[in-house]
C-alpha positions in Angstrom: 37.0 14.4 56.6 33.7 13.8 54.8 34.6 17.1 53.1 38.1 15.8 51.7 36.1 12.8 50.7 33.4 14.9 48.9 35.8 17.2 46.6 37.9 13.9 46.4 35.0 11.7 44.7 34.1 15.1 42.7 37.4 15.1 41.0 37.0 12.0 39.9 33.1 12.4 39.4 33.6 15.4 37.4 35.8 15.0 34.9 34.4 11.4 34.1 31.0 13.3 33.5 32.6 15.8 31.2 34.2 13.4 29.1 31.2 11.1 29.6 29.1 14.2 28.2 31.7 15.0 25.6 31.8 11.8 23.8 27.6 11.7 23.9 28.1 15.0 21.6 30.6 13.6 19.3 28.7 10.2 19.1 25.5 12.1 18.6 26.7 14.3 15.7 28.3 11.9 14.3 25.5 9.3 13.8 23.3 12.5 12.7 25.7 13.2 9.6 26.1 9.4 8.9 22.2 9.3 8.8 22.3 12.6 6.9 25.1 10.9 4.5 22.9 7.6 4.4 19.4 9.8 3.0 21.6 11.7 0.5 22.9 8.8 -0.8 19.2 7.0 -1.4 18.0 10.2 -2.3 20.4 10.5 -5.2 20.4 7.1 -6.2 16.7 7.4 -6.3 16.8 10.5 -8.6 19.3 8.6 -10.8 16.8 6.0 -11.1 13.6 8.1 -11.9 15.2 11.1 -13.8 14.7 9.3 -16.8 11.3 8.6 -16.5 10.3 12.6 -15.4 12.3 13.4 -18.5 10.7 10.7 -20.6 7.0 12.2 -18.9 8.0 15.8 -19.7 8.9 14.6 -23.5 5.4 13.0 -24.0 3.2 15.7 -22.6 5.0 18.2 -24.6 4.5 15.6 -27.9 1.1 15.5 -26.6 0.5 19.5 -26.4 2.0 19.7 -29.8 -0.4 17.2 -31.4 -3.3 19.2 -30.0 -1.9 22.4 -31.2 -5.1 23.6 -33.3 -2.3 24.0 -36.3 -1.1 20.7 -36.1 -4.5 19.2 -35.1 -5.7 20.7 -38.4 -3.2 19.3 -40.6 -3.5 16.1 -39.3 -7.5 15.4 -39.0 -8.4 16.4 -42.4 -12.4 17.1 -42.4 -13.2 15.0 -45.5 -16.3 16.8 -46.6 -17.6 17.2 -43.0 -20.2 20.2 -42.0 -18.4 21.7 -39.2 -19.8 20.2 -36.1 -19.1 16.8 -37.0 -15.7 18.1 -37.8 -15.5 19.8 -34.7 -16.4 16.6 -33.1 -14.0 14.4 -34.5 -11.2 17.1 -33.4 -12.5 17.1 -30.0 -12.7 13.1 -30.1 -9.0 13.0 -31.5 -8.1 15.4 -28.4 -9.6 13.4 -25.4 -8.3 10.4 -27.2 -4.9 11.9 -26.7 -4.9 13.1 -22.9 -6.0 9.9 -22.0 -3.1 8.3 -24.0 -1.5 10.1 -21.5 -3.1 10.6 -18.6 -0.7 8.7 -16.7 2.2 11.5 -17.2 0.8 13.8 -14.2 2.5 11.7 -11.8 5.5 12.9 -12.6 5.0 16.5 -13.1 4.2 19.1 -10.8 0.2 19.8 -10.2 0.9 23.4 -11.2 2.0 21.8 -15.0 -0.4 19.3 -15.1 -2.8 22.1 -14.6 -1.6 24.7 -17.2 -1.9 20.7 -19.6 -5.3 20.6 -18.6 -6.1 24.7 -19.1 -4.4 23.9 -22.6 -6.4 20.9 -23.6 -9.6 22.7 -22.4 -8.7 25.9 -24.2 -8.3 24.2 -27.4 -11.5 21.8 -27.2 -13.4 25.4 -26.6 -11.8 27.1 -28.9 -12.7 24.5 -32.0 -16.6 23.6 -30.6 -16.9 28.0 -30.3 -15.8 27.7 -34.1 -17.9 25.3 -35.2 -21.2 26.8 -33.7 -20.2 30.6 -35.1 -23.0 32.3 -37.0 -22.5 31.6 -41.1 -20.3 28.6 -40.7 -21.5 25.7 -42.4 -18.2 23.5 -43.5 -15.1 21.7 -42.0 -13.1 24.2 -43.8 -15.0 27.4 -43.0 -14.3 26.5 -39.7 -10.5 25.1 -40.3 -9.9 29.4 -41.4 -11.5 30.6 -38.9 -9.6 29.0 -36.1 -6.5 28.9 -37.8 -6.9 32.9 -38.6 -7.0 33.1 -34.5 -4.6 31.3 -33.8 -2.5 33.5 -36.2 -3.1 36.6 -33.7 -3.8 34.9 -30.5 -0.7 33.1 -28.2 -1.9 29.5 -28.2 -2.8 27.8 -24.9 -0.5 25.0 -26.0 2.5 27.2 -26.3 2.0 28.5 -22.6 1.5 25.7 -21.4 4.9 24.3 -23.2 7.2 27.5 -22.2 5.9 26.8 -18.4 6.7 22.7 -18.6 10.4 23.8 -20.2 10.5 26.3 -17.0 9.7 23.3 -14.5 12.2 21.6 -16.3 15.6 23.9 -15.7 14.3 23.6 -11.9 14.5 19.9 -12.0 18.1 20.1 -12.9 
């Protein structure tokens, strides 16, 4: 008799546990996908939210690599009867002033870009200071020749650094 009673209280036991089991399954995938469903939403209304602001970042860092652009920085600090260090001086000067005009903009770009900025700011500060202190140059414009005849055969840093910001770019989208 305690035998009958046994396998009678396992068939009710048993089914009650695999149903019991069963629904913990379905209850537990489903809250999972709900809380999956819940992050993806924040996640893309967040994105909606700061994807203008990474673009806007991305647009002023390139402005900002262009303005340093040793062509561009040229044309637009004229040397004004300058010897060349104190020419090279006020280029360097109008550089820094930039970066930290916008200094801010690494937070939303990757540390790899924000590097290749900083290798390109670096590059051209070096590259206008090595020009000034060359042997037999004397004058702003002396110097303005020979840095723009390098540039003429060299790939500038700022144009590297550029093509890799407009690659980091495509993988935003």
């Amino acid at each position: 008799m305690d035998t009958n009673k046994i396998i009678e209280l396992a068939s009710y036991t048993l089914p009650a546990l695999i149903t019991g089991a069963t629904a913990f399954v379905l209850f537990s995938k489903f809250f999972n996908n709900e809380e999956n469903r819940r992050r993806f939403e924040l996640l893309k209304q967040n994105q909606k939210q700061s994807l203008p602001i990474r673009l806007q970042a991305f647009e002023r860092v390139v402005l900002f690599l262009e303005r340093i652009n040793p062509v561009q920085l040229l044309l637009r600090v004229e040397p004004n009867g300058l010897d060349a260090r104190s020419y090279a001086t006020l280029l360097v000067h109008t550089i820094q002033t930039e970066y930290e005009h916008n200094i801010t903009q690494q937070v939303y770009i990757s540390s790899e870009g924000w590097e290749m900025v900083l290798k390109a700011k670096n590059n051209i500060m070096n590259l206008v200071t090595t020009k000034s202190v060359t042997e037999g140059v004397t004058t702003a414009e002396e110097m303005r020749k020979l840095i723009l005849e390098e540039t003429a055969t060299v790939e500038v840093a700022t144009d590297i650094a550029i093509a890799y910001l407009k690659e980091e770019l495509k993988r935003v989208f």
